[in-house]
KETOR-610017 format. One record per residue (C-alpha): x, y, z. Coordinates in steps of 0.2 Angstrom, whole numbers, plus 5000, padded with zeros to 4 digits. Example, Ala and Ser with C-alpha at 12.3 -4.5 7.8 and 13.67 -1.06 7.14 Angstrom:
BEGIN
506249785039
506849955036
***
This chain:
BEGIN
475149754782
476749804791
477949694798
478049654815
479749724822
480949614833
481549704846
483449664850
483149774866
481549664872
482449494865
484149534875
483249584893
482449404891
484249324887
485049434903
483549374914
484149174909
485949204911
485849294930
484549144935
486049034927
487349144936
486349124953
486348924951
488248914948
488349014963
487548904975
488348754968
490048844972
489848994983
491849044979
491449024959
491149174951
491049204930
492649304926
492649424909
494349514905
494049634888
495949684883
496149854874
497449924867
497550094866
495950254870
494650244858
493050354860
492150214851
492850064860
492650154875
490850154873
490749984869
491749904883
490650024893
489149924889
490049764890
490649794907
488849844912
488149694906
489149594916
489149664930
487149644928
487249464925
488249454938
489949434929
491549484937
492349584922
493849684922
494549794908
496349774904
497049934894
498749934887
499550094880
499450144863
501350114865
501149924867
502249814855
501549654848
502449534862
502049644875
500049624870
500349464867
501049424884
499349504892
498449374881
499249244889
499349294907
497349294904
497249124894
498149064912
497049134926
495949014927
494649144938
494549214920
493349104907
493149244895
494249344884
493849514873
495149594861
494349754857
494549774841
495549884832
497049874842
497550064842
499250034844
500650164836
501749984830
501249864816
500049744827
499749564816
497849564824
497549394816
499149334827
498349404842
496649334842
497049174837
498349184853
496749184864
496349014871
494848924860
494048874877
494149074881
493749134864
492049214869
492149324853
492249154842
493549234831
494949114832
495148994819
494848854828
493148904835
492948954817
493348794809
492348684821
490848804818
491248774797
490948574800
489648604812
490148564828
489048684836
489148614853
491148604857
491448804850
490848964852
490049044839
490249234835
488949344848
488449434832
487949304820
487249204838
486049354840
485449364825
484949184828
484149214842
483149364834
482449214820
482049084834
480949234843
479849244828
479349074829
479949044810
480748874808
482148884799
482348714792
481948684774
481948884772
482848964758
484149104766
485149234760
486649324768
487349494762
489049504767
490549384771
491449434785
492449334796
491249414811
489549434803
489349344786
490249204786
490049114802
488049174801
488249064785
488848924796
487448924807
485948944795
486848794786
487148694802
485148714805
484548654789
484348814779
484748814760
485848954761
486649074748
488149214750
487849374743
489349514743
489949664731
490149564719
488649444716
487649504699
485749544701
485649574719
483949614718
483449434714
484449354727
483649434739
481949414730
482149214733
482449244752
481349194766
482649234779
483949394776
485249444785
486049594779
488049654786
488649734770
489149904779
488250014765
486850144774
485150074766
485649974754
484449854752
482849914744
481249864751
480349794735
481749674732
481249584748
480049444748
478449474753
478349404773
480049374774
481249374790
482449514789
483949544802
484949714798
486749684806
487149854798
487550014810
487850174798
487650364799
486750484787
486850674786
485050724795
484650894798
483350864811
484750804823
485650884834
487350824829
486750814809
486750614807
485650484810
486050304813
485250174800
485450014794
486049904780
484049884773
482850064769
481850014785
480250114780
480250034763
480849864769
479349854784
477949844771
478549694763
479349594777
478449464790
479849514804
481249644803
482549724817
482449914817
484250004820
484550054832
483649934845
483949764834
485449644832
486549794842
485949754859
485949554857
487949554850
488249614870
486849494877
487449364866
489349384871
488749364891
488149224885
489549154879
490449194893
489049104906
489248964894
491048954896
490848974915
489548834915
490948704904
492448764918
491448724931
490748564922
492348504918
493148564935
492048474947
493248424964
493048244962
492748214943
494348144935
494648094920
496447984923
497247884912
498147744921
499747654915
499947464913
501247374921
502347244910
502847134925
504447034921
505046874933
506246874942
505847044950
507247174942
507847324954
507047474957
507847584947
507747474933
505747444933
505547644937
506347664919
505547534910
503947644913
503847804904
502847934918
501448044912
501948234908
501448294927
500548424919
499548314911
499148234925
498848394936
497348394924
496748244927
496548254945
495648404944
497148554944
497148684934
498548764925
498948914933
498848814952
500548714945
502248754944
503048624934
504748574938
505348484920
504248354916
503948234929
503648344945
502748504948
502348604963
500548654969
499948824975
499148844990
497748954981
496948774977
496448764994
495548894995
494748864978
494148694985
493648745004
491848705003
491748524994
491848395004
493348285010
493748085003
494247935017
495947975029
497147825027
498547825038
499847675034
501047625051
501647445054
502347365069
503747375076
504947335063
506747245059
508147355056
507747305036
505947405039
504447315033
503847385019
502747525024
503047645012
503047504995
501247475004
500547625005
500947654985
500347474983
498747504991
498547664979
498847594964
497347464968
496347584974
496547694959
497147584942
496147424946
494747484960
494347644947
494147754963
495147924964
496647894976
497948024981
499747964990
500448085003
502248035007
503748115014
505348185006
506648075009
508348145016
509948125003
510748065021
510147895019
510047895003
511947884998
512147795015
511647635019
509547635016
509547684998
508047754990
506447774999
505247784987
504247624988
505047474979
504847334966
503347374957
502547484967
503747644965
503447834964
504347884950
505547934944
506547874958
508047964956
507048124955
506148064971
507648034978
508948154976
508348354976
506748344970
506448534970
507348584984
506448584997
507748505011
508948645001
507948785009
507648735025
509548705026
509748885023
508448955031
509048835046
510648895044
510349065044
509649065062
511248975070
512249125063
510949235069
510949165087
513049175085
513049345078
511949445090
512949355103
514649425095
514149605093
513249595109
514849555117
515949695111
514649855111
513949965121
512049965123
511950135112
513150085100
512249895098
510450015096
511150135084
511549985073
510049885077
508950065070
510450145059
510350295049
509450315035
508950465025
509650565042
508350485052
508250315061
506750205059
506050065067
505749885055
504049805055
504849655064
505649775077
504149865081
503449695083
504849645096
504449815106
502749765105
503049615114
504349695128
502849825131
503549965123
502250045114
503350185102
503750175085
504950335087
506750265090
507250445098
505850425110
506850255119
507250275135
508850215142
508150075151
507150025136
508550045124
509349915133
507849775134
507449805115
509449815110
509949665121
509449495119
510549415133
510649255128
511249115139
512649025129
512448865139
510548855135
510448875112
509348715108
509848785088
510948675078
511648685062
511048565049
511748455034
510648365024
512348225022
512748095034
514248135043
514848085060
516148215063
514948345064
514248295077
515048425088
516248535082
517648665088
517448825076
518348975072
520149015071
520049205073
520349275092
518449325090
517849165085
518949035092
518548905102
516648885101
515948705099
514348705089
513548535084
512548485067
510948385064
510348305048
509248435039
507848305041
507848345059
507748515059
506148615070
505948725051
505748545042
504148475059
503748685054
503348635037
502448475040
501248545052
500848715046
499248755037
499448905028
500749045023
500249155037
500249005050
502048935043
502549145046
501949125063
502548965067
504348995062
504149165072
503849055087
505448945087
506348955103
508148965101
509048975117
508649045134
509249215141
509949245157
508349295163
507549135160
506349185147
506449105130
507149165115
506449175097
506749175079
505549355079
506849425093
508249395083
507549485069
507549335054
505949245056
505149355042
506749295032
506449115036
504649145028
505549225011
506849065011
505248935013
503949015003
504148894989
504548754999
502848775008
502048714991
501848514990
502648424977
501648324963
502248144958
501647994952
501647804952
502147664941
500247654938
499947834934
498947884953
499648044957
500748074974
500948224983
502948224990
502848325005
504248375021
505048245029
505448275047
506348145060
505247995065
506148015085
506348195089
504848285076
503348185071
503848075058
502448125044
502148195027
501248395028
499448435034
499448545019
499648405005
498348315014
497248445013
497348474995
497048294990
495748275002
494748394993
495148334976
494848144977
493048194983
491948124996
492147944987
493847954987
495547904996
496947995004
498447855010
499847935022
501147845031
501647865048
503747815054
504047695060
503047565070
501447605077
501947665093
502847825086
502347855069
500547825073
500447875089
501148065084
500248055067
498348065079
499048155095
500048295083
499848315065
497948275066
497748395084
498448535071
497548485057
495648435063
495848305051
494948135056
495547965050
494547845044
495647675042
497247625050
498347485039
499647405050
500847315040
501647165046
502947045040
503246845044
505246905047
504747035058
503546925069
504846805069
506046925077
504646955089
504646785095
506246755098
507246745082
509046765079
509546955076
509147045061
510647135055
510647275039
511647215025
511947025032
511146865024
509446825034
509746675049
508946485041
507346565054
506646695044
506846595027
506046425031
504346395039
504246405057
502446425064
502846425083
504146555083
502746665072
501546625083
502646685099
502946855089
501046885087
501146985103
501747115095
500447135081
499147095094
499747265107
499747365089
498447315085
497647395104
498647555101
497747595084
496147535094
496347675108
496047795094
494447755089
494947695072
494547525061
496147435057
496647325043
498147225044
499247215027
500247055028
502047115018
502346945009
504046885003
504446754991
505046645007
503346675017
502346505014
500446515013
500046435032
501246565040
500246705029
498546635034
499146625052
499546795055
497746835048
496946715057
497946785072
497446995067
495546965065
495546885082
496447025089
495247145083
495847195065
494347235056
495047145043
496847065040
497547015022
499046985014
499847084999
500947054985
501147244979
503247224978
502947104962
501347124957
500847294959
499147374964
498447184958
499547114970
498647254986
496947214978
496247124991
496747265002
496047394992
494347304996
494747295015
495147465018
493747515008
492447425018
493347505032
493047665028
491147645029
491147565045
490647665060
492347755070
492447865084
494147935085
494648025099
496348085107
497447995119
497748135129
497148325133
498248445130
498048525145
498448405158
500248425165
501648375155
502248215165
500448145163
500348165146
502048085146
501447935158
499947925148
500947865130
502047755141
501047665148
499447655136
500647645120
502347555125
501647455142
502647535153
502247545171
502847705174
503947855170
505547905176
505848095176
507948115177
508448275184
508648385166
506848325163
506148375177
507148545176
506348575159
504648545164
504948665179
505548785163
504348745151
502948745163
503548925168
503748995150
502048915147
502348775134
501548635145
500048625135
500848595119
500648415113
502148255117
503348215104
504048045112
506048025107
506447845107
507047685099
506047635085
506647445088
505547395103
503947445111
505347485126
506447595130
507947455124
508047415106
508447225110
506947225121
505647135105
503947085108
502847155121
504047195138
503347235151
503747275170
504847425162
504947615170
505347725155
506747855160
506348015152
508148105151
507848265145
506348355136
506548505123
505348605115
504948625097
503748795101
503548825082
503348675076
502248675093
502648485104
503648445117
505148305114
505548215128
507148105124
507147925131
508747875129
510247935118
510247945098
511148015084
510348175075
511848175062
511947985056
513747915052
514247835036
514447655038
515947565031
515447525012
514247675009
512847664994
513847804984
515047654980
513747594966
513047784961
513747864948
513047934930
513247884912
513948014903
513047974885
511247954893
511548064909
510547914919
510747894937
511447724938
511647624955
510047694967
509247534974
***
């Protein structure tokens, strides 16, 4: 009786059937997610043509995206090794082919080039560690060889078990034979090797029940050696001389398949056996490894490692604790939030950059829980907001086990080497390394100094030449020769477009139009751009410049870089395209005609884009307890918004999953960091919050009732340092009318009690008492500064019971209604002021801004931090106050209005005994010593 013949052609179509229904499933788990295939060839092959053919038709059947990747028969070693790696970083690819023989004219070590394949990308299994984890039998954590794997398959389909059976394998390659020997082991078979040089053949194979056969010799195995109903697979592919055929050869196995059939239970036929199930096979492999990405990927699914605190009494500085806790390699911990490799750009050890692509790879999973951290309105000394909100994350995550991202803002090197120090959190709850976080971190402030920069000497420059050239003398320098022909630049064109001039011929210009497109006109009186310095100092304040008879006698004035429109640009901007946009919009000056100027008329804002398209990607950090920290912009708390970047929300918001928690801080006290953080960064970025933590001090409260003034740098008055319930209990006002203006929005709040070591229990239970009756949700005090995430434990639980209660957030204001209303609306909602008082500048730029039509952007209020008032040593809640709007200006890019209440310094001074006093460097261990 013959046997009954496996068809590798039937077997296969069933397999590709599986893999599409697993291909569809990923899909609807992940639209975006698509199984990637990259099959690297080295030269041009007839024969490897043919087979990546079928391998690329495969996939694409299946549903895999695969792309062939062909290098030149002139490729060296390094160059194809390169390839291997670019491929082993996209993480859109989870298979990789070498196509076999590299056809290349150098010596090419191909053991070198497969092992350089990523193991978890090895879809061929031919590197040695998927090897040697198949040779001990880990069947499940590699991949196995698509040959040997089919061939499995093939014995499965005959219904055969292969336990307990005696099998004999013909050959001992490392792609056939010796891994096939691995899996028949690995399933119980009693196996035995046969190669060229094994004596008696013919009884070998006698004894098997199973043969595999991949010796590479046309019919080499007789038919009466076989045992009678035996499984035979024939791996073997060969051509014989055959008159009958066209071309003179036929293709035939390893075993006499005529012979072979009458003994056998089961053989493959060749063709049409094992070939087809080696390409079905490696699909599979490559759906498997799709399957174990997306497994292991899962937004939401970490895997963190945390670090323990060794807490030592008394408290030691800052800097000293950030170094007696060694950080995680940020890559590492890029992977354990759910980053993959080739979305981070690491910057040494301890800080990376993330690419925006992450985004888009996450869009449709779902978002975690919105903190916003504020306070109220606090001493000149601050209150702690930011060592809170990286207290409240390490509980959260290291001691409340739930994923937790920080978003914080980029300190300015101002302060930092003036009289505040470090800004990084404090005691034991610290992004480290503090000196990193502090000083340059990776540049960011850097390029938004140049690319500030270059717009003041754009503004000055098209004012010089415009002042000393004739309208066709500025044009044929504006559109010069080149080539013997002028011609327009993209951003010109787009400046024509915007004057009506639709050409794109600079000899088609009229005269009249030459003059619009050539001349800005700007009205020197009315530049709103000013230089920046990311240094505090007072003398550049405004400045005479230039010494040349062009030049001389200009003043110009300098802000802090912090407090520059591109830094508010940064902050608020949502994409590449929209940062592009955005700086295109900045209004520079006025021109004679009264329309505004912008960075796109000047010619630069496509520049601007090129100086900030790495300081658009968030920066990751980490804690003392290992929860990661994304270190984002940092603009001005008065003049801009006062927040960290929409786009570092984003990111984490998506990868802490929907049971997650994303902690922001807002400047500030309530009133402005919070107040901007709803009405602007969350307009722009549709976000909605689900818990607000105001964080309170005793000291603070007790300034609010009355006490003595609090002065930076001078010992605390006996008031703030020994128990005094009354004067607390006066302050409460002001936690009380906080606690209101979070309440306008919609939004539960929780009140974090900051304590200090001089706060006693009955003050601490007080101001809780006082909170919950208020209308806190919940109110408790924290330890975080010496304890750590243990210390914000009770917090952590708070905020998360906050989360789930029931919110409806809403804006204070609409957009639409006329600027002084929505500046009425914030004074006298948020600071309790009766009314508003427009001074002449302010009413004249709302006539201007109105005209220009900027009155529907949203309001940035400008004003002391220090009282809910327009007068810093107003404390409390005042009341029967008219607010006196000076001026207002426009921050169109950054898209708010900024009215300024009052006067303050965009530059600050130096004061009398700088911090840079106690920072310098040890030479031996190049430490940063002497940061707070």
């Amino acid at each position: 009786m013959s046997a009954q013949i496996i068809s590798g052609k039937e077997v296969s179509g069933q397999v590709r059937e599986r893999l599409k229904k697993q291909v569809e499933q990923m899909k609807a788990e992940d639209p975006n997610f698509k199984p990637g295939l990259v099959v690297l060839q080295v030269g041009d092959r007839d024969d490897s043509n043919l087979y990546i053919s079928m391998k690329l038709k495969a996939a694409a059947e299946i549903g895999i995206n695969a792309t062939h990747m062909r290098l030149p028969k002139t490729a060296t070693e390094d160059e194809i090794l390169h390839s291997v790696r670019e491929v082993n970083e996209n993480s859109s690819v989870h298979g990789l082919i070498v196509q076999l023989p590299l056809d290349s004219i150098h010596k090419i070590d191909t053991e070198k080039v497969t092992n350089a394949v990523a193991p978890e990308k090895d879809v061929d299994g031919l590197t040695s560690i998927n090897a040697g984890k198949l040779s001990r039998g880990d069947l499940g954590d590699c991949f196995i060889p698509c040959t040997p794997n089919g061939c499995m398959e093939l014995i499965r389909q005959t219904g055969v078990s292969v336990a307990g059976k005696k099998a004999v394998v013909i050959g001992r390659s490392k792609i056939v034979g010796a891994p096939m020997y691995d899996l028949l082991l690995w399933n119980h078979a009693t196996v035995t090797t046969c190669h060229s040089k094994t004596a008696d053949l013919a009884a070998e194979v006698g004894k098997a029940d199973i043969l595999v056969v991949g010796i590479g010799k046309a019919e080499m195995v007789k038919g009466e050696w076989i045992k009678k109903g035996a499984v035979v697979i024939d791996c073997g592919i060969n051509h014989i001389p055959d008159a009958t055929k066209p071309n003179g050869k036929r293709v035939v196995g390893d075993v006499h398949y005529a012979a072979a059939k009458e003994q056998a239970g089961f053989i493959t036929p060749v063709p049409g056996g094992v070939g087809p199930m080696t390409v079905a096979m490696l699909m599979a492999n490559t759906v498997l490894s799709a399957q174990r990405f997306l497994e292991s990927h899962k937004p939401g699914k970490w895997n963190i490692r945390y670090s323990k605190l060794n807490l030592q009494r008394p408290v030691p500085s800052d800097i000293v604790i950030s170094r007696s806790c060694v950080p995680k390699p940020i890559d590492q911990l890029a992977e354990e939030v759910g980053l993959l490799s080739d979305e981070v750009e690491l910057y040494g050890k301890t800080k990376a950059k993330v690419q925006l692509e992450s985004i888009k790879r996450l869009q449709t999973q779902p978002d975690g829980k919105y903190v916003v951290v504020t306070g109220i309105t606090p001493t000149p000394l601050g209150e702690g907001k930011s060592t809170t909100t990286i207290g409240l994350v390490q509980a959260l995550g290291a001691h409340m086990k739930l994923n937790v991202f920080a978003c914080v803002r980029q300190p300015s090197q101002g302060p930092t080497f003036g009289i505040k120090g470090g800004a990084a959190g404090g005691g034991y709850s610290q992004v480290i390394p503090m000196e990193e976080f502090n000083l340059h971190l990776t540049g960011d402030i850097h390029a938004i100094t140049a690319a500030n920069n270059l717009v003041a000497a754009a503004v000055d420059t098209r004012m010089f030449h415009e002042s000393t050239q004739s309208d066709t003398a500025l044009y044929n320098r504006l559109v010069p020769l080149s080539g013997g022909q002028r011609k327009f630049s993209p951003i010109q064109i787009s400046r024509l477009k915007k004057l009506g001039i639709e050409k794109t011929d600079p000899k088609t210009l009229t005269e009249e139009e030459i003059t619009r497109f050539a001349r800005l006109d700007i009205d020197p009186d009315s530049i709103t751009w000013h230089r920046v310095l990311d240094t505090n100092d007072r003398f550049l304040r405004k400045i005479t410049i230039g010494q040349s008879t062009t030049e001389k006698g200009y003043t110009r004035e300098f802000d802090i870089t912090v407090a520059s429109e591109i830094m508010a640009v940064l902050a608020l901007t949502s994409s590449l395209q929209d940062m592009r946009q955005r700086l295109a919009n900045m209004v520079v000056a006025t021109n004679r005609s009264g329309q505004p100027i912008t960075t796109e008329d000047l010619g630069v804002s496509g520049a601007l884009a090129v100086l900030m398209r790495d300081a658009i990607k968030p920066n990751l950090m980490q804690t003392l307890e290992g929860t990661p920290v994304f270190v984002h912009a940092g603009p001005f708390a008065n003049i801009a918004h006062g927040n960290s970047s929409i786009l570092a929300d984003k990111i984490a918001l998506k990868l802490v999953g929907p049971e997650g928690f994303v902690v922001t801080e807002a400047g500030f006290g309530a009133d402005i960091g919070m107040e901007k953080f709803f009405n602007i960064k969350c307009r722009y970025s549709g976000l909605r919050p689900h818990v607000v933590v105001l964080v309170a001090t005793v000291r603070a409260l007790k300034m609010h009732g009355g006490g003595p003034t609090v002065t930076a740098g001078m010992p605390l008055p006996k008031e703030y340092v020994e128990e005094n319930l009354e004067l607390l209990e006066k302050g409460h006002s002001n936690l009380r009318k906080q606690i209101e203006n979070a309440k306008h929005f919609g939004v539960p709040v929780v009140v974090a009690v900051n304590a200090f070591k001089t706060d006693t229990a009955a003050e601490l239970d007080l101001i809780c008492r006082l909170a919950k009756a208020a209308g806190a949700f919940d109110a408790v005090y924290c330890s975080h500064w010496a304890e750590g995430g243990a210390g914000a434990l009770a917090l952590g639980q708070a905020v998360q019971k906050a989360s789930e209660a029931p919110s409806n957030f809403r804006f204070l204001y609409d957009v639409e209604l006329p600027i002084a209303d929505k500046i009425r609306i914030i004074a006298q909602k948020i600071y309790g002021a009766d009314d508003i008082e427009l001074l002449p500048d302010a009413q004249c730029k709302v006539e201007l801004y109105t005209k220009q039509g900027f009155s529907n952007l949203p309001i940035c209020m400008a004003k002391t931090h220090l009282s809910l008032s327009h007068e810093a040593d107003k404390k409390g809640v005042p009341t029967g106050f008219v607010l006196p709007i000076r001026d207002i200006r426009a921050s169109v890019g950054a898209g708010f209005l900024f009215p300024l209440v009052g006067t303050m310094p965009t530059i600050p001074g130096l004061p009398t005994r700088p911090c840079f006093y106690d920072i310098d460097i040890d030479p031996e261990t190049e430490q940063v010593n002497g940061l707070f």
